[in-house]
LUMMITOR-470021 format. One record per residue: residue in three letters; x, y, z of N, C-alpha, C in turn. Coordinates in steps of 0.2 Angstrom, whole numbers, plus 5000, padded with zeros to 4 digits. Layout:
% LUMMITOR-470021
alaXYZXYZXYZ ...
//
This chain:
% LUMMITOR-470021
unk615457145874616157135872616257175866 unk616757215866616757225857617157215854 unk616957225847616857185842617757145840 unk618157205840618857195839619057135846 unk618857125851619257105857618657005854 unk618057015852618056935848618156925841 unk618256955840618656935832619256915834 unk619756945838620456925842620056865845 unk619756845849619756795853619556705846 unk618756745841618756695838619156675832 unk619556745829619656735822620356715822 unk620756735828621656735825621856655826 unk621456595831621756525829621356505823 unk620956525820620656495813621256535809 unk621356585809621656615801622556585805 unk622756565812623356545812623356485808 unk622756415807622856375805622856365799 unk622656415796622656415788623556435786 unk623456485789624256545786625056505790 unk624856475795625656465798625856445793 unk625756385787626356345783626656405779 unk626356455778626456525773627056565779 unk626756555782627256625786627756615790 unk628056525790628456485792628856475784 unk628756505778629056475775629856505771 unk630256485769630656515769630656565761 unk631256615763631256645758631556625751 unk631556635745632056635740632756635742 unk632756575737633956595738634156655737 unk634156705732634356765730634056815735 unk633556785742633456835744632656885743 unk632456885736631856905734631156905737 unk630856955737630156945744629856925737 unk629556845737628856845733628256875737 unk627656855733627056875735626856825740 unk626756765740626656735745627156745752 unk627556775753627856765759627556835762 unk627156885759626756935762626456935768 unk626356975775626156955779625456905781 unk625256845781624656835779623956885784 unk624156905788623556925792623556985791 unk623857025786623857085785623357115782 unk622757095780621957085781621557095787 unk621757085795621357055798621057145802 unk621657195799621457245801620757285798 unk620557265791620157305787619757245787 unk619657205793619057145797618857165802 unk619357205806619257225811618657285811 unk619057335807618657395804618057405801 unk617857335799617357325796616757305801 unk616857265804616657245811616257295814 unk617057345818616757405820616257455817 unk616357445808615757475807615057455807 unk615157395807614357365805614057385814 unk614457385818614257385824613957445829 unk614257505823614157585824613557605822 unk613657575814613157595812612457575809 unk612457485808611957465806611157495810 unk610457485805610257535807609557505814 unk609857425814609857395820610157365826 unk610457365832610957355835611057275831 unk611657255830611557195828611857135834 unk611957065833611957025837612957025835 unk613257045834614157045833614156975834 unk614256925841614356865841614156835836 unk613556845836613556805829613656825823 unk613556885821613756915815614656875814 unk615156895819615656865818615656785817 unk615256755821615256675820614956655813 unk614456675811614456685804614856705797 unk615356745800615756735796616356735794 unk616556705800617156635801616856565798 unk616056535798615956475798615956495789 unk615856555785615956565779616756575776 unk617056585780617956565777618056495776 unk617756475785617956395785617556345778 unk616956355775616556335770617056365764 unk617456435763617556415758618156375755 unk618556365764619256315759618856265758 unk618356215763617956165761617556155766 unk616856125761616256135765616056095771 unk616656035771616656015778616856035784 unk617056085783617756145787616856155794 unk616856175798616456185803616756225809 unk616356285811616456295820616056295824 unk616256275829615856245836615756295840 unk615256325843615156345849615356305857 unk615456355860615556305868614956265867 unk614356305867613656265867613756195864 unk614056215859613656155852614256095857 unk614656125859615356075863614856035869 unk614556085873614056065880613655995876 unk613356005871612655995868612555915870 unk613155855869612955795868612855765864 unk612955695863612655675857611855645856 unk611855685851611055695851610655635851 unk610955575848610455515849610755455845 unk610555395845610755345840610355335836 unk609755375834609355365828609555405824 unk609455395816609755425812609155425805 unk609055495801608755485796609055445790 unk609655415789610055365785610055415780 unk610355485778610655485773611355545773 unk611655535769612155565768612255615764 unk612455705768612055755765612955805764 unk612955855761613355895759613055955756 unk613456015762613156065762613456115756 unk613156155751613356185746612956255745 unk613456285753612956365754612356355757 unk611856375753611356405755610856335757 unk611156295752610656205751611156145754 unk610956095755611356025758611155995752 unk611355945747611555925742611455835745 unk610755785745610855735744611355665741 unk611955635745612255615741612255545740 unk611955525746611755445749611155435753 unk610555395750610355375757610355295758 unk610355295763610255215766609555175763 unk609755125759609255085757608755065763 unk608055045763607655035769607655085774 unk608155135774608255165781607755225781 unk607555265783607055325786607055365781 unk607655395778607455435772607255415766 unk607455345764607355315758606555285758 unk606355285766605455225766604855325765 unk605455395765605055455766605155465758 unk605455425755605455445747606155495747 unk606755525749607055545748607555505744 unk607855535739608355525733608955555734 unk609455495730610155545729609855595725 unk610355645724610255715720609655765723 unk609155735729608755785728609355855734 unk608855885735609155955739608755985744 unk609155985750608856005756608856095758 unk608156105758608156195760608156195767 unk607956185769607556205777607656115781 unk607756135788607756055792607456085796 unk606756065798606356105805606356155804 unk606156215798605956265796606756295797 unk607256275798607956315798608456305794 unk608356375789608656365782609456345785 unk609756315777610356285778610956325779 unk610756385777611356435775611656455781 unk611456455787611756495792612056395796 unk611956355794612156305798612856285794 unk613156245801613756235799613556155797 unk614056125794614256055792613956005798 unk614456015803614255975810613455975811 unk613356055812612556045815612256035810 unk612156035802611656005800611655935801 unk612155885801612555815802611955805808 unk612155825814611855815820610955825819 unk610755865817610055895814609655845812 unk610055795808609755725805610155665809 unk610155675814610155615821609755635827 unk609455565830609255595836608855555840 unk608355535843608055495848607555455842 unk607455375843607255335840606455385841 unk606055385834605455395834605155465832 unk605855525834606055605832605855605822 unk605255655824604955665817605455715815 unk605755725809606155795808605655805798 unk605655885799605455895792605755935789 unk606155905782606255925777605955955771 unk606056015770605956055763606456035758 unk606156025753606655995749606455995744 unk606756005736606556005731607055935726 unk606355885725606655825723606855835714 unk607555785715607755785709607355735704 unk607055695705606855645701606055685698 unk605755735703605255745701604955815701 unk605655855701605555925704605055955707 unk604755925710604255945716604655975722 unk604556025725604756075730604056075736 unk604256035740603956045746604256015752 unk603855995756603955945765603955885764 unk604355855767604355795770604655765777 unk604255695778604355685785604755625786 unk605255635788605555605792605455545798 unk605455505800605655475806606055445807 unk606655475812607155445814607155355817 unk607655335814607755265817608555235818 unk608555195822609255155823609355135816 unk609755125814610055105806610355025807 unk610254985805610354915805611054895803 unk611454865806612054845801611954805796 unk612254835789612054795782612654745780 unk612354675781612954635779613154645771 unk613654625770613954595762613354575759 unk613054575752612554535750613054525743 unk612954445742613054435735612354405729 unk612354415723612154385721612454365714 unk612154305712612354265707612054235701 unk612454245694611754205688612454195686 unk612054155679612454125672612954185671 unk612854255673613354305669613654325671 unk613754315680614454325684614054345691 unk614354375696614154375704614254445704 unk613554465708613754545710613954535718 unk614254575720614254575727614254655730 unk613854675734613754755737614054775743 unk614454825743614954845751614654895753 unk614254875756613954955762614554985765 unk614954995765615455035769615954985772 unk616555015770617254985772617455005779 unk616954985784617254985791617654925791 unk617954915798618254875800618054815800 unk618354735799617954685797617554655793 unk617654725786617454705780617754665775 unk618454695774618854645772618854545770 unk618754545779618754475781617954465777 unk617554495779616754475777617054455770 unk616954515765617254505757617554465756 unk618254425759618254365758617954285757 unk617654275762617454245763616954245760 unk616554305757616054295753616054265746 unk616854315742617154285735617354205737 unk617454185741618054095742617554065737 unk616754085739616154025736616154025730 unk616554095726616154115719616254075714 unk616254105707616554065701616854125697 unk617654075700618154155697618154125688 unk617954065685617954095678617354145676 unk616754195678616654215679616754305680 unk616354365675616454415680616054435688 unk616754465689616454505699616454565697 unk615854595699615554655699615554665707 unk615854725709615954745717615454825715 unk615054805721614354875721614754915726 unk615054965724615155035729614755105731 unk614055095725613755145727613255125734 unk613155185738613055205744613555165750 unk614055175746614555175752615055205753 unk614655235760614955315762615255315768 unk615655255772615855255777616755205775 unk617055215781617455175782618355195782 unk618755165782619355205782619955175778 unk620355205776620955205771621355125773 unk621355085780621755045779621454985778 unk620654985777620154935778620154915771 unk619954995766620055005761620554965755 unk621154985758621754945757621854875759 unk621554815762621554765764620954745758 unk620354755758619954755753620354755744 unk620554805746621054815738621554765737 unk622054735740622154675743621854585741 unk621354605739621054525739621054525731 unk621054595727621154575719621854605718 unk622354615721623054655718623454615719 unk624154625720624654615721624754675727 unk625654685728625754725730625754795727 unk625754825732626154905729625754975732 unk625855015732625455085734624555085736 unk624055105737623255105739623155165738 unk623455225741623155295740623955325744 unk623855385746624355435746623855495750 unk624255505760623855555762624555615762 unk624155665761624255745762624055785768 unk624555785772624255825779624755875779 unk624455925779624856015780625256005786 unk625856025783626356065786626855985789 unk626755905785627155845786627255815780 unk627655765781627855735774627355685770 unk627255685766626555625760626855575765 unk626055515766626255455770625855405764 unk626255345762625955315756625355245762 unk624955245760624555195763624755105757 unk625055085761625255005754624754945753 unk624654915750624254855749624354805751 unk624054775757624454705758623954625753 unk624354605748624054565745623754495748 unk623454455745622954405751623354345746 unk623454345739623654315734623054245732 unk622554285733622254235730622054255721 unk621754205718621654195712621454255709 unk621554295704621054325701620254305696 unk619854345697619354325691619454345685 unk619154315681618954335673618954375671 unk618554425674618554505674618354555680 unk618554595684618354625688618054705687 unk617454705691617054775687616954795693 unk617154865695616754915700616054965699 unk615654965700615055015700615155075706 unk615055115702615155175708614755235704 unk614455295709614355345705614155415713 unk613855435713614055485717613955475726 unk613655445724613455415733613955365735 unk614655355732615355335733615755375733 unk615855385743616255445746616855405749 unk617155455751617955455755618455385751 unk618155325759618655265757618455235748 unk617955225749617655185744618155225736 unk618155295736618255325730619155305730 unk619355295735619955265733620255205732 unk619655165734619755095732619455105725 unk619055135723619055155715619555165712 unk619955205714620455235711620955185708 unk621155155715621755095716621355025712 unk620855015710620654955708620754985700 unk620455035698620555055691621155065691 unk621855065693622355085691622655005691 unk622454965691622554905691622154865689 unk621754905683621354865676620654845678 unk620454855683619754845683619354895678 unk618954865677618354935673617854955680 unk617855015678617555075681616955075678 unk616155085681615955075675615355135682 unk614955195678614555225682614655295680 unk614655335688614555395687615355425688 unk615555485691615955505694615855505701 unk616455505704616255505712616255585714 unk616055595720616155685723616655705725 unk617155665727617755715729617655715736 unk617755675742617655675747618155645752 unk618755645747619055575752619755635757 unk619455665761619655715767619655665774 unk619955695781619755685785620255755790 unk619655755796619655815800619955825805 unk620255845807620555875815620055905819 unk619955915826619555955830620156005832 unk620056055832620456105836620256165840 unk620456165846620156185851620356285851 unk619756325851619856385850619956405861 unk620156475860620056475868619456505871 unk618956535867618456565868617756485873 unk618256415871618256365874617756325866 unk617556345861617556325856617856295852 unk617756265845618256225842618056235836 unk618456205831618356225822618456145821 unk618356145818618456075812618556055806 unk619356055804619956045799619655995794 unk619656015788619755975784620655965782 unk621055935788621755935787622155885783 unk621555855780621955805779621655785768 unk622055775765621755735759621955685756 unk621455645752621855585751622155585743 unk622555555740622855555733622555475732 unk622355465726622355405724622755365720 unk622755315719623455275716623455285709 unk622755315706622855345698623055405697 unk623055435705623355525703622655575706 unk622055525705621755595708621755625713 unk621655685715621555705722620755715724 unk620655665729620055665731619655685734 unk620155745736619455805741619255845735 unk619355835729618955885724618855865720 unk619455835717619155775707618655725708 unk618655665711618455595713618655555706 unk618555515705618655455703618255455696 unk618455475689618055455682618055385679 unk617155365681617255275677617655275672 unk617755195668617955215660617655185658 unk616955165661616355165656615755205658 unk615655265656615155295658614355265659 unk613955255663613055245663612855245671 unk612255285668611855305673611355255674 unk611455225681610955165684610255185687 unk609555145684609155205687609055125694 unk608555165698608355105706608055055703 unk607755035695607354965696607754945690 unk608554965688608954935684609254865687 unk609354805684609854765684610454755684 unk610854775690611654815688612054745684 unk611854695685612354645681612254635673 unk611554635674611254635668611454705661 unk611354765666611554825664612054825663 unk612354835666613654845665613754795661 unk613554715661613854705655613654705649 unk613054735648612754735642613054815639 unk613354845645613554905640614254905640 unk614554875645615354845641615454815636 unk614954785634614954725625614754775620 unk614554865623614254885618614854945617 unk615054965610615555005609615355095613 unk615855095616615555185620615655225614 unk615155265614615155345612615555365610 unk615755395603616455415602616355495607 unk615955545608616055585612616155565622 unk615855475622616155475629616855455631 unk617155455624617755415625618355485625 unk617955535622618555565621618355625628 unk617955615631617855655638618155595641 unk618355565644618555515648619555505647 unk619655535640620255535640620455595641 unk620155655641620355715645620155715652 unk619955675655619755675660620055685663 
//
């Protein structure tokens, strides 16, 4: 097939899904053509061209399907690097398995970027850390993989050895490591308890957690601070979120989504009206994605202290869209605002007390020994331009 007749087949619903709100948009009242109202696809010519030349002259016949699928899945990475396309195949493929190497990865080009692993779970018993960096997954470097398939790459049949090249951050050693896939345990709530207030840990704001977290805080000692543990939790959704935000607010707003080309939709809090504590502290730092960074947000704009890292900016969700080649892409169509203002497919959420937790720290012990301690005139004044 040549190379113009798949570029038309794969390229024009990917660039229609970017460009429609532009080229639906109206003009100025006086009638003036700005720059954005310019044809958007008025490019796709001198893509086309280019195409055909790689394909005349390169000094080996090249593979075109893929040369083009490669570099649409490079447009899609650069609005955001969740952005993914699917092949029929990868559509045929199935799901690969219910074992999982338990961590939570984001692709950054050429490398996948550690941003969570499941405590106990497969990658953390292999020594994998937040922060470290994945080159190669079964000797298949990252760069030509989309989102989705590297995601799937690290699931697969209970006992499936997968090996990672990776260059660790804790000990800058570059080499292999071995995997073994496993079922992932569901993690309940844990709380614990001293003379200096209760921690309590949210593995992810799936559905039902809410109710858990209650009933966890009824036993506590609200004269007492509550310290809510958000790092490593990377799952769950905006209204579970919102109900969780709920057991320490009042009414009022929880986040704010943005979906291209419809009107903002406010997510609201429904309050539980129970007591408050003494003090309410959140911990978070980058292994705190999506819901969790918003419940960050909405707790901090309601007087909690923030106390940790910054979060990553992930708080997106995606549409599937079916191309006709029988293929699909995968939108990042949606973003979340936070009730302080962030936007959290790219800011995330800055503590207002900055400290870095190391793995054999004592978070209760730590947060409030550096709450009592005056912060930094340099971290205060990064925190207020924040």
């Amino acid at each position: 097939m040549h190379a113009r007749t798949w570029l038309s087949a794969l390229s024009l619903p990917l660039v229609a899904a970017f460009t429609w709100p532009v080229a639906t948009q109206k003009l100025p009242a006086d009638g003036a053509k700005s720059a954005t109202t310019q044809d958007p696809l008025a490019g796709l010519t001198d893509i086309e061209d280019v195409l055909a030349l790689v394909q005349a002259n390169y000094v080996d016949r090249p593979d075109m399907p893929k040369v083009i699928g490669g570099g649409i899945q490079a447009v899609l990475e650069r609005a955001h690097p969740l952005n993914s396309l699917l092949t029929p195949e990868d559509l045929r493929a199935g799901a690969p398995g219910p074992a999982s190497a338990g961590m939570t990865v984001v692709k950054r080009g050429i490398y996948a970027q550690v941003l969570a692993v499941v405590p106990g779970g497969p990658a953390d018993k292999a020594g994998v850390q937040m922060g470290d960096v994945i080159r190669r997954v079964d000797d298949e470097p990252i760069g030509p993989l989309s989102s989705w398939k590297l995601d799937r790459m690290l699931c697969g049949q209970p006992g499936t050895k997968i090996a990672l090249f990776r260059y660790s951050a804790a000990t800058a050693d570059l080499g292999k490591v071995d995997v073994t896939l496993e079922p992932l345990a569901h993690r309940a709530i844990t709380v614990k308890t001293t003379e200096q207030g209760s921690l309590v840990t949210i593995p992810d704001l799936k559905a039902g957690r809410a109710a858990e977290l209650k009933a966890a805080i009824l036993k506590l000692d609200r004269s007492k601070p509550l310290m809510l543990d958000l790092r490593e939790d990377t799952e769950g959704s905006l209204t579970e979120a919102a109900t969780v935000a709920g057991l320490f607010t009042g009414a009022g707003p929880f986040a704010t989504i943005q979906d291209a080309g419809k009107p903002d939709r406010t997510v609201a809090i429904t309050p539980s009206g129970l007591p408050s504590f003494k003090q309410l502290i959140v911990i978070q730092d980058p292994s705190t994605l999506g819901a969790a960074e918003a419940l960050s947000s909405c707790l901090k704009k309601n007087g909690a202290a923030i106390v940790g890292e910054r979060t990553p900016g992930l708080g997106v969700a995606q549409t599937r869209i079916p191309l006709r080649d029988g293929g699909a892409v995968e939108l990042v169509t949606e973003r979340w605002i936070g009730d302080g203002g962030e936007k959290l497919d790219r800011q995330g959420v800055t503590p207002t007390r900055a400290l870095k937790l190391g793995p054999k720290d004592d978070p209760l012990t730590a947060v409030l020994a550096a709450l009592a301690t005056p912060a930094p005139v340099s971290t205060r004044v990064k925190q207020e331009h924040a």
